[in-house]
N, C-alpha and C positions, 0 to 999 in steps of 0.2 A: 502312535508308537512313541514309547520313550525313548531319549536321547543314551544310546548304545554304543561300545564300540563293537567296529568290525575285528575278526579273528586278521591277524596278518597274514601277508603274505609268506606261508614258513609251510617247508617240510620236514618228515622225519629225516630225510637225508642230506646230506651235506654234497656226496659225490657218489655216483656209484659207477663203476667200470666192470666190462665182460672182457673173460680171458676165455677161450675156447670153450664157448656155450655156457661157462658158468658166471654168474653174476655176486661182484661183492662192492660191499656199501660200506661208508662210515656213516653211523647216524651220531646224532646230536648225543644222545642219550649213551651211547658208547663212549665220546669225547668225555663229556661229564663225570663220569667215571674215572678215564683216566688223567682228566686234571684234575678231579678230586682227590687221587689218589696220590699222585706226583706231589701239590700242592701239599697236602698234607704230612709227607714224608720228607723232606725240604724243612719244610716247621718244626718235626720232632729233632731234624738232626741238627739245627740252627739251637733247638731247646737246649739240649744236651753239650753245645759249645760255651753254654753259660754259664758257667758252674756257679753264682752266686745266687742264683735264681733260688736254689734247691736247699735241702736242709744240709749243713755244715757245708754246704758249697759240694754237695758229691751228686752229682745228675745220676740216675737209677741205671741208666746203659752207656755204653763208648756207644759212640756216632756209627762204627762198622757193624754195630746188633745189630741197630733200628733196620737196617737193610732186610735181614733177617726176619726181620717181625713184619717187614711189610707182605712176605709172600705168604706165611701165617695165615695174618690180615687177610688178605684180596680170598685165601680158599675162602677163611669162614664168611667175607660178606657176601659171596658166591652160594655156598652151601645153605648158612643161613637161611638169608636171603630165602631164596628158590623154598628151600624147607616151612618157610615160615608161612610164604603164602600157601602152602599144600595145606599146613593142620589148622590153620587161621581161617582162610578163605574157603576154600576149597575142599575140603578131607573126603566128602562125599562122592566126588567127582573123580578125585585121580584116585580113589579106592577102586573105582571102578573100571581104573583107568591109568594104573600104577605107570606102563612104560612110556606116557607121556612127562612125569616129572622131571624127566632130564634135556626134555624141551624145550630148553631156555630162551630162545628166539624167536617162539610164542610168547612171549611176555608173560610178566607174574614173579613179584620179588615184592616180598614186604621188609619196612626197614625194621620194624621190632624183630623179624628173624634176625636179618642182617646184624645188627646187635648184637643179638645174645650169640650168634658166630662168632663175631668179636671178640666178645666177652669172653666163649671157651678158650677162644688161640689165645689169647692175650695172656688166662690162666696158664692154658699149659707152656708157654714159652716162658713167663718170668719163674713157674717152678724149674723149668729143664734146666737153664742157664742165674738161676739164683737171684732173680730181679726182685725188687721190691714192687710187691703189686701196685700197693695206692700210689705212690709216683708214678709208674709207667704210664697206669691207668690217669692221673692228670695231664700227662704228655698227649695223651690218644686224646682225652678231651677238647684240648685246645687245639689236634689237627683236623677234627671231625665237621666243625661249620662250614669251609668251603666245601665240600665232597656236597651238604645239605642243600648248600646254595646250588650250585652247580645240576645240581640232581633235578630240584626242584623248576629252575628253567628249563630242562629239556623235557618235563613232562607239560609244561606249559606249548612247548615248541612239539612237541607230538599230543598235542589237544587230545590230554586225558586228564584223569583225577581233579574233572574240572569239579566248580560249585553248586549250589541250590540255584534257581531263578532268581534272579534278582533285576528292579528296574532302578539300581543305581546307577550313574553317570558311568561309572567305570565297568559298568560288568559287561561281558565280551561276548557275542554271538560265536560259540562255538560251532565248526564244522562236523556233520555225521547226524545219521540219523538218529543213533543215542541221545545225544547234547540238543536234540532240537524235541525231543519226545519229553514235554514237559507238560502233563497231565494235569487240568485246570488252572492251567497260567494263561490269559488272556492276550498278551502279548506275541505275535508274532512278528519276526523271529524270534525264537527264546533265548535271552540273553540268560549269562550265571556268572555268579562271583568266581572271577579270576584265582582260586582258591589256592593253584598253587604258588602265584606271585604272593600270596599271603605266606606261606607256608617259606618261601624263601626269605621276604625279611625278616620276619619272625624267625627261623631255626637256623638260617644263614646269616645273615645280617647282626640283625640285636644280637640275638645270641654271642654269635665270635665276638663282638665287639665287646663285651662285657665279658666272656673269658681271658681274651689280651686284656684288658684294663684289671681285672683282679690277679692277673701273673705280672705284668709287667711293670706295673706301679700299685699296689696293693702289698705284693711279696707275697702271693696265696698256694705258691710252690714249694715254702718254707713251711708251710701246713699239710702234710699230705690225705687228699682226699674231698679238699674242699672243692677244688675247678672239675674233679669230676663230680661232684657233687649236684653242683652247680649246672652241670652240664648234663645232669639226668634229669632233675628236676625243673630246670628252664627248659629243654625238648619237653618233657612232659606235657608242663604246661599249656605252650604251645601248641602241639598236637592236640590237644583238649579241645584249645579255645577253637580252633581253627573248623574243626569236626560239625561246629552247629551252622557254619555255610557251607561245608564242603558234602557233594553228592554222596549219599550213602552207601553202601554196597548194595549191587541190586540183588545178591543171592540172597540178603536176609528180609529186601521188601515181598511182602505178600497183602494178602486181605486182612484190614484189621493191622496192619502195621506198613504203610505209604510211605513210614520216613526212612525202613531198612535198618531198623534197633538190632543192635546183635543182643539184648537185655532190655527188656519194655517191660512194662505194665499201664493197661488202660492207658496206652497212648504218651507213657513218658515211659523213659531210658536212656540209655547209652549207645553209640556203634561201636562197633569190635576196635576201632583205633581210639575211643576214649578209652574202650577196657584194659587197653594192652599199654594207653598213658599212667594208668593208674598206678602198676607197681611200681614205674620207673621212679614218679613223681615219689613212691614212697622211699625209695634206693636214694635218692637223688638227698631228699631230707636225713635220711638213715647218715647219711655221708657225711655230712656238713656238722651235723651234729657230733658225729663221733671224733670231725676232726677242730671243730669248736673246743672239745674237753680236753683234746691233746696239748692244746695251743695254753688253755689254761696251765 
C-alpha cells in the first residue's frame, strides 16, 4: 500500500441540540457561508471608505447600499445556486421530480448558478439605484475569494467533491462507500486527490491574493472592469485546471464514457464544470480587455 493519508477526524456538524423532539445543527458548511458572506461585506464596505482607490476618487456606492446589496446577493446565491444544479446537473431528475427543488437540505448548489444569481441581483440593484455596474461588479470581485475559500473547506470537511484516485503522498482516504468505490485502482483503501484543498488555494488563496495586490498597490479600481476581469477569468481557470483530478459527475459516467464527460468524443472531452469555465474564462478576458482600452 502507498504511503496515504488518513481522512480526519471531522464531521458535518459542529453542534447539534434537540428542543422538544426537534433537532437542529450548525454544520460547517452553513458557517462557511456565513463567514463568507460577513467577510465579504466588511471588504466591500472598507472598499468604499477609500475613495482614492476608485476613478476620480468617487467609490460606485455609500457604505449604507452595500448593506442593501448583500441581501440581493445572499437570494440570488440561494436561488442560483439551487437552480443551477437542477438545469446543470440534474434537469432529468427534478423534472420528474419538480417539488423536490426546494429541498435545499438535501444538498445540491452549483457555484456557476450561484454566479450568474449574482450577476442578475447585482444588475438589477446597480440599475434600481443608478450604480455603476463595472465598479460595483470590481467591488463583489474582490469580496468573493473568502466565501471560495471558506466554501471549499467545508466540502473538504463534509467529505464530498472529493478527487480521482491518486497514489500521491498527499491524497487522502476518503470515508463512504462512494470515495472507496474506485473501479480498477489496485490500492486499497482508495486514496483521491484532496481536490477540494486544491480548489481552495487555487480560487481562495491565489486568487484573493492577486486581486488585493492589483487593487491595492497596482490602482486596478481606477480601471473599471479589470479585477472583475481578472476575477472571472482566474476562477475560470482554475476551475478547468482543477476538473482533470477532481471526481466527475457520476450522472454523465456510463459505458463507453468511465471519466463522466459532460462533451467526449472517443474518449476525450470536458465535464460540465470545465463547460460552464469556459465562458466565464471568456467574460473574464472580454473584461480586461475592454478595460485595457479604456485605460488607453
Amino acid at each position: 500500500m502507498h504511503a496515504v493519508l488518513p481522512f480526519p477526524d471531522l464531521t458535518p456538524e459542529i453542534f447539534s441540540i434537540s428542543v422538544f423532539g426537534f433537532d437542529f445543527a450548525l454544520r460547517w458548511y452553513a458557517l462557511a457561508y456565513i463567514a463568507g458572506i460577513v467577510i465579504g461585506w466588511r471588504l466591500v464596505v472598507a472598499l468604499m471608505r477609500r475613495e482614492r482607490l476608485w476613478p476620480a476618487s468617487r467609490p460606485p456606492m455609500r457604505p449604507e447600499q452595500v448593506e442593501e446589496l448583500l441581501t440581493w446577493i445572499v437570494l440570488g446565491v440561494i436561488l442560483g445556486g439551487r437552480l443551477g444544479f437542477v438545469l446543470f446537473y440534474k434537469p432529468l431528475y427534478y423534472l420528474s421530480a419538480p417539488w423536490e427543488i426546494p429541498i435545499l437540505w438535501h444538498g445540491g448548489m452549483a457555484f456557476h448558478g450561484g454566479l450568474l444569481g449574482v450577476m442578475a441581483a447585482v444588475l438589477l440593484f446597480t440599475r434600481k439605484h443608478g450604480i455603476p455596474l463595472l465598479p460595483a461588479a470590481d467591488a463583489l470581485a474582490l469580496a468573493t475569494p473568502p466565501g471560495l475559500f471558506f466554501g471549499r473547506i467545508a466540502n473538504f470537511i463534509n467529505a464530498e467533491l472529493w478527487g480521482r484516485p491518486s497514489d500521491l503522498p498527499w491524497a487522502v482516504v476518503f470515508p463512504g462507500e462512494a470515495a472507496q468505490y474506485c473501479p480498477g485502482w489496485d490500492s486499497f483503501p482508495c486514496a483521491r486527490h484532496p481536490s477540494q484543498l486544491y480548489e481552495a488555494g487555487l480560487e481562495g488563496l491565489l486568487l484573493g491574493a492577486v486581486l488585493l495586490w492589483l487593487a491595492l498597490a497596482r490602482g486596478a479600481l481606477e480601471t473599471p472592469g479589470r479585477v472583475a476581469g481578472t476575477f472571472f477569468a482566474g476562477y475560470g481557470l482554475a476551475r478547468f485546471a482543477v476538473e482533470f483530478v477532481r471526481q466527475p459527475d457520476a450522472q454523465f459516467a456510463g459505458p463507453g464514457n468511465p471519466l463522466g464527460l459532460a462533451l467526449h468524443w472517443q474518449g476525450y472531452g470536458l465535464t460540465m464544470g470545465q463547460l460552464l469555465s469556459l465562458p466565464m474564462m471568456a467574460l473574464g478576458l472580454g473584461l480586461i480587455l475592454v478595460s485595457a482600452r479604456r485605460r488607453a
